[in-house]
N, C-alpha and C positions, 0 to 999 in steps of 0.2 A: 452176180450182177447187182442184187443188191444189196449185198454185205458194200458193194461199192460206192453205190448211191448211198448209202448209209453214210458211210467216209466222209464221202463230197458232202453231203449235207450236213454234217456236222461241223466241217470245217468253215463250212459256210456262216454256220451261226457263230461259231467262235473269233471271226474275223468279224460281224457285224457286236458281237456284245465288246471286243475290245475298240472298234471304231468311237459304239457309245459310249465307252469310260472314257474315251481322250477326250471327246466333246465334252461328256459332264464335267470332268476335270477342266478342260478349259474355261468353259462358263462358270462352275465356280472360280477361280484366278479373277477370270475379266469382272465375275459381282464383287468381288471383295477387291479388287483395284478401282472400283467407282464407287465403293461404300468408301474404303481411305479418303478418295477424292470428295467427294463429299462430305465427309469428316472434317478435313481441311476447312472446305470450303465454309463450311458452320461453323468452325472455329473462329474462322477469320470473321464472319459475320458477328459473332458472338462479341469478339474483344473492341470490332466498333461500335457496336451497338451499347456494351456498356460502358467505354471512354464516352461516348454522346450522352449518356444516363447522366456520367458521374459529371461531366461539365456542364449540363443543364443544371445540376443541383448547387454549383458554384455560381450560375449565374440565376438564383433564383430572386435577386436584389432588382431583375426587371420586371415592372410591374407588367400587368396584365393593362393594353393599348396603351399604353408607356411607347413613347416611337425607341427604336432601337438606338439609334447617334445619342437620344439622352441620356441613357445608360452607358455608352460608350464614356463618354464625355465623365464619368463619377471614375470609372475605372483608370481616363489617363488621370487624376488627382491634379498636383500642382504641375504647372509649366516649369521648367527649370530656369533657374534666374537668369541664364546667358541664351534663352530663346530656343531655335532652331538651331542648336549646335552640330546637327548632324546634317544641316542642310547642304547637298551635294553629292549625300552620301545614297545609296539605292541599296534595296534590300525585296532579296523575295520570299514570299509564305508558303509553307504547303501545307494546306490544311484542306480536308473536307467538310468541315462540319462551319456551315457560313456567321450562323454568329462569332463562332469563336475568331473567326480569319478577317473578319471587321473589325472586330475589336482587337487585334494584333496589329491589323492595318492601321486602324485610327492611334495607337498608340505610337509608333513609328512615325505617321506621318507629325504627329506634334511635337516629335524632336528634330524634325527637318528632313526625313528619309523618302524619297520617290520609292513607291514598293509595289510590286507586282505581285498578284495572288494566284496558286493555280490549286488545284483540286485533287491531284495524282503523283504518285512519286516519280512516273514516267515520264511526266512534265515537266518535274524539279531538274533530272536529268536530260532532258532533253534540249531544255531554257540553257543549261551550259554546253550543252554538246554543238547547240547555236552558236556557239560565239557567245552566247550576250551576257553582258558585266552586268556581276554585283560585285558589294562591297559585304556583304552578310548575307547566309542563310537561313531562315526558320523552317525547320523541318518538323511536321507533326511525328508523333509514334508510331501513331496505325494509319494506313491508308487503306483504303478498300483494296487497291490494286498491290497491297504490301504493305512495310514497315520502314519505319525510322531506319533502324540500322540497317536494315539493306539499300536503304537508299543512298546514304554514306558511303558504304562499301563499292556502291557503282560508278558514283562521286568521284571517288577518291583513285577509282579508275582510269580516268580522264587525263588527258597528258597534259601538263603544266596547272591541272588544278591545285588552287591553295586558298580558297574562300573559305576565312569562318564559317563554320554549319553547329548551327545550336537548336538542340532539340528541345521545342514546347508539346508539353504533355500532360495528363491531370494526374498520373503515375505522381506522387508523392515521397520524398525523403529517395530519390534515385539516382542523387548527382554525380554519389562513389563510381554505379553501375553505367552511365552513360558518359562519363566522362575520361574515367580511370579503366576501364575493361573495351566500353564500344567504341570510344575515339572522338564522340563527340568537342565542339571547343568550348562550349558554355548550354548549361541547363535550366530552364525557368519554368517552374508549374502553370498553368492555365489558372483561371484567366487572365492574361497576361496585362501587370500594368509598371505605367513608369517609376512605379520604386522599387520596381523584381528588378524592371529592365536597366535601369541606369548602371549598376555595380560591373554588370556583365559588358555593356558597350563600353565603359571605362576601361576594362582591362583590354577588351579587345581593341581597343581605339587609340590605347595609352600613348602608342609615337605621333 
């Protein structure tokens, strides 16, 4: 009787220390699937936060209580001799970072372009999943909620899309890389102004 109890009760612990390996094993799984995620997620934080660095330091030609528009206004340069040549034309930005997406703004609208700004690449894609017409896209590189090329990629998804999407970005000397490999249709460094942008609308605009 109790060589039997013996039995039983051993069996008993050897089912309770195999139940606790599958739980420990699962709880490690599930910590190191939220440490990745997490990884991720400070990555992602990480390359916004230093594209924001690196175009603060491009715009560092704004004085301190300088209003914002007066510095905009140095970056559009010269007006183009034929005016508002793009007047009629509409264009949208996605950018998160607001200086930069004003001064993108203000340069468009000085060649004659209606543009709409949004913050997300969810809303880049979503602006066309609307129906609603542009004639060009500015897609930033990083979004909090994602990247440049994945936003393309969702784009480009879309049944009957065929809007130029040109990606601005403080990413430097990458035109081979976003143009020739991601798909993009034209590339122009931040801060964006009308003597990057004019060459790129000409080609795009050529007919």
């Amino acid at each position: 009787m109790f060589y039997l109890l013996s039995i039983i009760l051993l069996i008993i612990i050897v089912i309770l220390i195999f139940i606790i390996l599958i739980q420990k094993n699962n709880f490690e799984h599930n910590e190191l699937d939220n440490r990745k995620k997490l990884g991720e997620i400070n990555n992602k934080y990480s390359v916004c936060l230093k594209e924001k660095l690196e175009l603060q330091k491009k715009l560092e030609g704004y004085k301190e209580g300088e209003k914002e528009s007066n510095f905009t206004n140095n970056l559009i340069e010269e007006k183009d001799e034929d005016g508002l040549i793009y007047f009629g034309k509409k264009a949208l930005v996605g950018d998160y970072f607001l200086p930069s997406s004003n001064n993108t703004k203000s340069v468009l609208e000085s060649l004659g372009f209606e543009v709409d700004v949004v913050t997300k690449s969810e809303d880049v894609i979503e602006k066309i999943k609307s129906n609603e017409k542009y004639d060009i896209i500015f897609s930033n590189n990083i979004y909090r909620d994602g990247t440049g090329p994945e936003c393309l990629k969702e784009l480009k998804k879309i049944k009957g899309f065929n809007t130029p999407v040109i990606i601005h970005t403080v990413s430097i000397n990458q035109e081979e890389y976003f143009i020739n490999k991601i798909g993009f249709d034209g590339y122009i460094e931040k801060p964006v102004s009308v003597e990057k942008l004019k060459p790129i609308l000409e080609k795009i605009f050529k007919n």
